[in-house]
C-alpha angles and dihedrals in degrees: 000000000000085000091049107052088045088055090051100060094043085066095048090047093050092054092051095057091047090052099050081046092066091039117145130218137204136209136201119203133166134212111237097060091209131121088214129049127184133232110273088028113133107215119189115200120209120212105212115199103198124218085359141095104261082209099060084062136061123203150230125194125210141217128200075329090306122118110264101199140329110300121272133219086222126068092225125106114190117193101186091195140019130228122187083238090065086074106126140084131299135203149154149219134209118212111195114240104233097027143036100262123114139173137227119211125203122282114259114206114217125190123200118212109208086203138060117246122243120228118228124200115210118200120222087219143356097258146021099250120218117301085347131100149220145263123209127185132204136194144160099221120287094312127114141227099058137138124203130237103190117198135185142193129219121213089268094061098248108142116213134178125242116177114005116191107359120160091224119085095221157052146215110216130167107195132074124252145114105289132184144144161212139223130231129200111244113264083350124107082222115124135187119231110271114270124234120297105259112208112221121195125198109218108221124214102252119108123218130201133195116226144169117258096227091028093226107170082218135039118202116202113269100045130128111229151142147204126220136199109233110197114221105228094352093158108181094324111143097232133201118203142215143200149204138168145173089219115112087230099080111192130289126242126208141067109014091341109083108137092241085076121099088230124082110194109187095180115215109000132246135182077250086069086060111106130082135284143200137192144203141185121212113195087196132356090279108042127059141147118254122264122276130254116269113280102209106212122191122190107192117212112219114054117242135276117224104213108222115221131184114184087222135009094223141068114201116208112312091349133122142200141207122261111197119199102209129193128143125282093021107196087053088079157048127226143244124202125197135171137201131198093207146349099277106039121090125269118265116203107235100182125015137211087346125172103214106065086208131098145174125220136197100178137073122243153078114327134191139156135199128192134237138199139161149024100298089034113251113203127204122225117287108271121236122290116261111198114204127204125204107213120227107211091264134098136213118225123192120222133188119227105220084032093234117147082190129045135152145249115288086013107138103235129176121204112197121196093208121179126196119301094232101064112089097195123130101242135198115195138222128197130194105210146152118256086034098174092131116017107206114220092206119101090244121066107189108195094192107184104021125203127179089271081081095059120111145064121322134195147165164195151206130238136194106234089214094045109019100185090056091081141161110261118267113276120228130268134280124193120223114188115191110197117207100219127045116243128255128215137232114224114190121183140204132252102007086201120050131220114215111282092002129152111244119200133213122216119189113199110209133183095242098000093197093046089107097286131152124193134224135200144222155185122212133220117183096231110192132188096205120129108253112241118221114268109249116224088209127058125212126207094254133106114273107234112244122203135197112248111236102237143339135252128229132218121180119232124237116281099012104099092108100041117249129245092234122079089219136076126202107214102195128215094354113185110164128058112258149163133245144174141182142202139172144247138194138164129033115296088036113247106205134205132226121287108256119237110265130265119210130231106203122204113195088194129069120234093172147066090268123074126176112207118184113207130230077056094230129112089227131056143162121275086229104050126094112245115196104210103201120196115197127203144086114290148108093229138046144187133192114198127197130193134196139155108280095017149033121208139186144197122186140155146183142227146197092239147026116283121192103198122021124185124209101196108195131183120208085018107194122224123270152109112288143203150149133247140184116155113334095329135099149180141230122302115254122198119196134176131202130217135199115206111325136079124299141178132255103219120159109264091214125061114276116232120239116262095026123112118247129183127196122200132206114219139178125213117264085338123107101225118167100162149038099055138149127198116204118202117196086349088303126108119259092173151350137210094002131127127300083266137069103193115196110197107201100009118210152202084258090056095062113110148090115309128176125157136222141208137171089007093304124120120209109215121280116263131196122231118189124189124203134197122277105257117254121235113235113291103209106078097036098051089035088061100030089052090041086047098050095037087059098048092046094048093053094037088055092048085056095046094052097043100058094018122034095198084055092048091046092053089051103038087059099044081060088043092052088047101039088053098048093050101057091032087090121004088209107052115118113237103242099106095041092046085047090056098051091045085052095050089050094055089049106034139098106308081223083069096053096050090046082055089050106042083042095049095047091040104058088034099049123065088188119116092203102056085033079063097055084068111048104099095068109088115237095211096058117140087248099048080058079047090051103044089051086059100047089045077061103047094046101054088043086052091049090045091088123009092191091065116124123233101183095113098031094054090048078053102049092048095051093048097053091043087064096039135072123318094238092049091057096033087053094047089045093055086043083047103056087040086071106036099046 
């Protein structure tokens, strides 16, 4: 039963496949294809029967699912005319003819318009272009199934058609006109309404330009002016014209101004006219040339400026210059002249409306142009002033009074503008200057307190007072130069180390030393304001702190008050060390210059109460070891002071009470000169030198009298060296691989000079040792007693002489004669010369004479028997003891004349004489000697 029943509907299934298989459609269509119809269309719909036989089927047609009309034999369904209310769908269905079976097609929508469309042309472009043509389109909407009629109108309003009933919606044409269109149903007598009218314009092949009518490359506002349209090739046409322009000033119609001219007039011109403009000429209403390219036109506000040029200011004798009246775009104008007298009389035109804008003058005077251009006559603004000068044959000349090219700041200078003496005329002046905010007329300009704004060049002229541009010529120039700061001189001296008694000379180094100048002169004295620490009696082994005194003090010099003219200064017989500065001073009221900065006399002796003694006793020591630095004296402050190049320190201190000796002990001591000071005193100079690591040379750090031993060593730091040295005097070599030590027995005047020592290659510093002379002993009682002495045995050896030989007397008669006479000549001579004479008769003398002066000298200075007893076998009473005795009679009342005189010089003499004489002279002046000075 189950099988059965399966088998029966797989049958039934297959059936139905086969069937489906053999299935027929229909279709429904309408003509026309469109989806919208109008109203008074016809439509026919067609009824398709696909893969059948259409006759083997009848038809009904449907509307809105409503039968249409009775059903037709024939597939076909004809509307004649279409009504908006026939909107709906349609469809049909197909009955077989010898069955039951029928077909549906598909619906087919129709709309119904009420109204006709419009047609509307479209133009591939605005004009027809030169030799080319034109493509118009036309089309009825977006619907289908048209044909297209094309018309078009001549100028004389005729209409013709072109094209009727074409399937393509659009033609080619090459001539300008008013064209439209219509479109036409395809095989239906059925139109759409016209479309527009579409003008159409043939371009022609002229060419047309817009242009200015004066051709000026610039308008200024308040021109009248024009542009006009130039027709490239116009012939005879009778043009119209049109315009067109950016500017905010569109054109003006009326009288002569209507825009189809070909002339533009704009009027007077505004920055409103600027923007840019086209033309164009049309010879009908369909052919015309092609605008013109764009004409840029600029109105500048602000009218312009001429710039007046000369090609000189003056005018020299009978001779003339060129005046040029510049503005821009030359050739585009005329030119104006005008002169003035002076500056306050009018302007008299001198040329008018003239072409060249150059001119030549012969006169003096106040010149100006203008330009001019147009019909109505447009000026420009009124060009600078030029004044011209007519030159008389003199010329100014500035002088300075000081006549100082350079002065400082805060210096009084005149500067004079002077012409020549023979010239009467009454004269006003005028000066080119820096700082000219004021410009005098007077022929003296006084700058009273200068400053570098005065600096600069001057000059200046001369001017008639009746007629003030016939002048003198420019002077030249002179160059002022104002220096800010006031200069400061540079003051050198020499020696800076004295030698007793020497001269030291002061040297003060100016900018432009002759430039009136005078020159003044100082001592200076360290003045501090530091409190002054208690002295220590114990010193401990630490640096003493040295500090920089605040300021100097200045003391002028004698007989410098005034200033002197010389730039140098003798200081005589200068002793102490000592400091001293200059400066310099000019103008009334004198105008002075810094004070320069002090140079420094050193004396390595002392010649007061106060000594500095440095120990170890050596101008060289190592940076590391400790130098005690004592001052000795009698004060209750001291003060140590220390100089070197770039500083000056001190150290002082006070006490309660007076100290006698006071130590500065110092560690890492730096290099320098040093003294001591309390009061106005000071002591020696001391100058020490300070060495890092290398050798150095043990020289003595005071001067070294004449005749003492002195000995220098070379030694190395922390090294044991004891050969191979060599010692250097003055750069040259004293000797070479010797011992650590140069001894110099009886140093002299001849040893003085710089040492230093090498070894291994390595120099020690270089290290001054002065040597001073031995010191003398007091001259008044020794030369008092040596001449007495000698006086006394020439007086009595003479008296011997004369009484037993007359040659003897005579001789000796005239050598008392000779001293007797110098000595009353003149009761103020000094006795040098007369001292020298007797000295020089005893060297040449008798040798009797010699021997009497000895055995009497010994004899009246030596109480022993023994040494009376050397001398008893000369007689006593010999002719040359009386001699003798005359002489030294002589002597002694020259020497008691005056008791001021200095020996000095005579003893020095005396003693060099008899060193160089015979034994028993000098034996016999040195007993008479001691016998006087014990």
């Amino acid at each position: 039963m189950g099988h059965s029943l399966l088998g029966v509907l797989s049958l039934f299934l297959l059936n139905t496949l086969l069937s489906c298989g053999h299935t027929e459609y229909a279709e429904l269509t309408f003509e026309p294809n469109s989806t919208t119809l109008y109203s008074g269309e016809h439509v026919n719909f067609t009824c398709h029967m696909r893969e059948a036989n259409v006759s083997e089927w009848y038809y009904e047609f449907t509307w809105n699912d409503k039968p249409l009309v009775s059903i037709p034999s024939t597939n076909v369904l004809r509307i004649p005319e279409l009504t908006p209310d026939r909107n709906g769908d349609y469809q049909c269905i197909a009955h077989h003819n010898s069955s039951e079976e029928n077909k549906r097609s598909n619906r087919a929508t129709l709309s119904v318009s009420a109204h006709k469309p419009r047609a509307t042309v479209r133009a591939s472009r605005t004009s027809i272009p030169v030799a080319g043509t034109l493509t118009l389109t036309c089309s009825v909407e977006e619907s289908a199934g048209w044909s297209y009629d094309w018309f078009t109108r001549s100028p004389d309003d005729d209409e013709t058609a072109i094209a009727t009933n074409p399937v393509q919606n659009s033609i080619s044409i090459s001539h300008g006109g008013i064209y439209w269109c219509r479109g036409r149903r395809t095989n239906s007598d059925f139109f759409s309404e016209k479309s527009h009218v579409h003008h159409i314009e043939k371009t022609l092949s002229n060419r047309s330009f817009v242009m200015l009518q004066h051709n000026w490359t610039q308008i200024f506002s308040g021109e009248t002016i024009s542009v006009r349209c130039e027709i490239q090739g116009g012939g005879d046409t009778q043009w119209e014209y049109e315009w067109r322009t950016t500017s905010s000033h569109q054109p003006v119609t009326g009288t002569n101004t209507a825009p189809t001219h070909s002339e533009y007039r704009l009027g007077t011109a505004s920055v409103f006219h600027s923007g840019e403009y086209w033309c164009k000429a049309r010879a009908d209403l369909y052919s015309s040339t092609e605008w013109s390219d764009a004409f840029q036109l600029r109105v500048t506000p602000n009218n312009p400026r001429p710039r007046l040029t000369a090609d000189n200011t003056t005018i020299t004798g009978k001779g003339s210059l060129a005046l040029i009246c510049s503005v821009d775009n030359a050739a585009e104008w005329r030119y104006d002249w005008f002169r003035r007298t002076s500056a306050s009389s009018a302007a008299q035109i001198i040329r008018y409306n003239e072409t060249d804008d150059e001119i030549s003058i012969s006169e003096e005077g106040i010149y100006n142009c203008r330009g001019r251009r147009g019909d109505t006559t447009f000026f420009t603004e009124d060009s600078n002033l030029v004044t011209i000068e007519k030159r008389v044959s003199h010329k100014s000349s500035v002088a300075l009074q000081p006549d100082w090219s350079l002065i400082f700041s805060g210096e009084m200078i005149t500067v004079r503008c002077e012409v020549p003496a023979d010239v009467l005329t009454e004269w006003e002046y005028e000066w080119r200057k820096p700082n000219s905010n004021t410009v005098p007329t007077r022929n003296e300009y006084r700058i009273v307190n200068a400053s570098s704004s005065d600096s600069g060049n001057y000059r200046c002229l001369a001017k008639d007072k009746k007629n003030l541009y016939n002048t003198t010529e420019w002077s030249d120039v002179v160059t002022l130069i104002v220096s800010a700061a006031a200069p400061q001189p540079v003051v050198t001296v020499s020696p800076s180390w004295l030698t007793p008694g020497a001269s030291v000379t002061l040297t003060c180094g100016v900018q432009h030393p002759t430039a009136g100048w005078r020159f003044y002169w100082y001592r200076v004295d360290l003045i501090s304001s530091y409190e002054d620490p208690r002295c220590q009696q114990t010193f401990p082994n630490w640096m003493m702190d040295m500090h920089i005194p605040d300021k100097y003090s200045y003391e002028l010099l004698p007989g410098s008050n005034g200033g002197t003219e010389q730039n140098s200064y003798v200081i005589q017989g200068q002793t102490k060390s000592a400091g001293y500065a200059c400066r310099a001073g000019r103008g009334d009221p004198v105008f002075y210059t810094e004070y320069s900065e002090p140079k420094w006399v050193w004396s390595g002796d002392s010649y007061s109460s106060v000594s500095l003694t440095v120990s170890p006793d050596t101008v060289q020591h190592y940076f590391d070891d400790f130098v005690h630095l004592t001052c000795e004296g009698n004060s209750d402050k001291w003060r140590l002071w220390r100089f070197s190049e770039d500083e000056v320190g001190l150290s002082e201190c006070s006490s309660q009470e007076t100290i006698t000796r006071f130590t500065w002990s110092m560690g890492r001591l730096p290099s320098g000169v040093f003294w001591c000071e309390f009061g106005s005193e000071l002591s020696n100079a001391l100058n020490i030198t300070s060495v890092p690591d290398r050798l150095i040379l043990e020289s003595p750090a005071h001067p070294v009298t004449g005749g003492q031993s002195v000995t220098l060593r070379c030694s190395s730091f922390r090294r044991n060296l004891y050969s191979s040295f060599s010692f250097y005097k003055n750069g040259g070599l004293l000797q070479s691989e010797v011992s650590w030590k140069l001894e110099i027995s009886a140093v002299s005047k001849s040893d003085e000079g710089f040492y230093k020592c090498e070894h291994s290659g390595n120099f020690s510093e270089e290290s001054w040792m002065s040597v001073k002379s031995p010191p003398s002993t007091s001259p008044v009682p020794l030369v008092i007693v040596l001449v007495g002495g000698i006086t006394l045995i020439l007086f009595l050896s003479l008296l011997l002489l004369c009484w037993y030989r007359n040659s003897k007397n005579l001789c000796c008669d005239r050598l008392s004669q000779s001293l007797r006479t110098n000595q009353s000549s003149d009761p103020t001579v000094h006795h040098n010369e007369n001292q020298l004479q007797v000295y020089s008769s005893l060297l040449h003398g008798d040798n009797r004479i010699y021997e009497s002066i000895r055995g009497n000298t010994e004899e009246g200075t030596r109480g022993d028997p023994e040494e009376r007893s050397d001398y008893v076998n000369e007689n006593p009473h010999s002719a040359s003891d009386l001699c003798c005795d005359r002489l030294s009679q002589s002597l002694r009342t020259n020497q008691s004349s005056d008791p001021t005189v200095h020996h000095d010089e005579n003893q020095l003499q005396v003693y060099s004489s008899l060193l160089h004489g015979d034994n028993c002279i000098y034996e016999s002046i040195r007993g008479n000697t001691v016998e006087g000075t014990i």
